[in-house]
N, C-alpha and C positions, 0 to 999 in steps of 0.2 A: 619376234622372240621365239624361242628354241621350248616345242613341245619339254623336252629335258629340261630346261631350266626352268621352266614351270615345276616339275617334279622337282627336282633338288628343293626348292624354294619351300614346297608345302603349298603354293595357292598361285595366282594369277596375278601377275606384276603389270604397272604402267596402270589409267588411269578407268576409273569404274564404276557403279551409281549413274543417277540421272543429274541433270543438272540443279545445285541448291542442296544436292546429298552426295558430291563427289569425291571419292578418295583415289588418293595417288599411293602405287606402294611401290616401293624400289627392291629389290634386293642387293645385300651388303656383304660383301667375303667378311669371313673371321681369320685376320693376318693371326698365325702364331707368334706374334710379335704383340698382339693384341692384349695377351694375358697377364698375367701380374704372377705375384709367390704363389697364388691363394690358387691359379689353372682357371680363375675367371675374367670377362674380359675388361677391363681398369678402366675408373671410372674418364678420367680422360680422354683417353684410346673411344668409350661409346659414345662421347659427346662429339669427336670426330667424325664416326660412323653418320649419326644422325645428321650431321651439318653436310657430311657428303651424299648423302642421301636425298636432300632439300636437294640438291642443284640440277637433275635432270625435272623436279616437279616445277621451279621457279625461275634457273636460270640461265635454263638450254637456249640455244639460239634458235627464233623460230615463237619462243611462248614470249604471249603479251606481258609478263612480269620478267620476261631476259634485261629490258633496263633497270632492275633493281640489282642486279651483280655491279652496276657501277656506282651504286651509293643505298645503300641499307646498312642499319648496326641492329645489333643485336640490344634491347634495352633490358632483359630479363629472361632468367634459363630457372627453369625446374625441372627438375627430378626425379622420379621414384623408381625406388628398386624394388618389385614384388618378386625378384628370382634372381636368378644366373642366368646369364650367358656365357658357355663357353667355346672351347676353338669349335669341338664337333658337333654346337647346335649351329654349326653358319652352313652357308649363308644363311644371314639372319634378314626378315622381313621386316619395313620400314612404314607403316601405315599413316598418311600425314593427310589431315584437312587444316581449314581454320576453322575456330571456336569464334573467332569475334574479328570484326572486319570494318576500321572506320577512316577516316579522310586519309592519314597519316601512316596509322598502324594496322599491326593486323597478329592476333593470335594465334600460331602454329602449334596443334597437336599433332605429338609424334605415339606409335604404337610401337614397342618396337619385339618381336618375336623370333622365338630359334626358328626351324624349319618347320620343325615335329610339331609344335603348338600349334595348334586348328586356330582360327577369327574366333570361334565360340569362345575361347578358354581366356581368362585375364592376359594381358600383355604382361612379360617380363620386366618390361622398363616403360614406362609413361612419362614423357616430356613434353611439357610446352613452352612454349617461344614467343615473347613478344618481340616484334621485328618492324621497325618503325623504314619509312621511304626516307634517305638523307640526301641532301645537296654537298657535294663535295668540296665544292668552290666556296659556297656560305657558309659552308660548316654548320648546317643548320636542317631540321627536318623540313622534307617538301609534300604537298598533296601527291596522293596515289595521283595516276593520267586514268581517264574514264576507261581505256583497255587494261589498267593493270587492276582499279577496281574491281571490274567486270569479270576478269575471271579469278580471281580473291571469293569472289563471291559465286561461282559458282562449288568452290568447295567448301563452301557457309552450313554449316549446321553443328551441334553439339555433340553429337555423337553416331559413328557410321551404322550401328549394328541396327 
């Protein structure tokens, strides 16, 4: 990663903590396509962001959770907007652990910040994610594999700061 996109960003991207306190942060362009009437970025368009965000922490080729791009659904999305995002706070930072981590499922929180916003300050947008392992074939949920548990849990705890 490019000293500079460190800069642009505001902080340090890819993956950080010890193991049991791990967070993954991504950085995320703000498309001017991204915005709505209002010049902030629509609620659709950041549920995008976040979901493309997830794919370098879970389902890059290479991470013990890349077989879950061939069968996960999403069971449950929340939301909160504590601010704006707009075009010129991006790229916008993507801070994701899990909250909760069991046979099946597993809880993804997302952070999600402009550039300029420090770790210290509230995140703009807070989402979590419940994201269950599916069987494509059975149409049916399947157990985590002891490598996709394994590292689930290494970014296991409630909160990074």
């Amino acid at each position: 990663m490019s000293e500079q996109l460190v800069f642009d960003t505001g902080g340090p991207l890819g993956v950080s903590g010890e193991p049991g306190r791990m967070v993954y942060t991504a950085a995320m362009p703000v498309r001017w396509s991204d915005q709505d009437l209002y010049h902030h970025v629509n609620h659709a368009r950041m549920i995008t962001l976040i979901e493309e965000a997830r794919i370098p922490w879970l389902f890059e080729e290479g991470t013990p959770t890349s077989t879950l791009a061939a069968g996960a659904v999403m069971t449950d999305l929340a939301v909160k907007y504590r601010g704006q995002i707009k075009h010129a706070d991006g790229p916008i930072r993507v801070r994701m652990w899990c909250e909760k981590v069991g046979g099946a499922l597993f809880v993804a929180r997302h952070e999600v910040r402009g550039r300029h916003t420090p770790d210290s300050e509230p995140p703009e947008v807070d989402c979590t994610a419940r994201i269950a392992a599916f069987d494509l074939q059975t149409q049916r949920p399947r157990r985590f594999t002891p490598a996709e548990r394994e590292h689930l849990l290494q970014f296991h705890h409630k909160d990074p700061s």
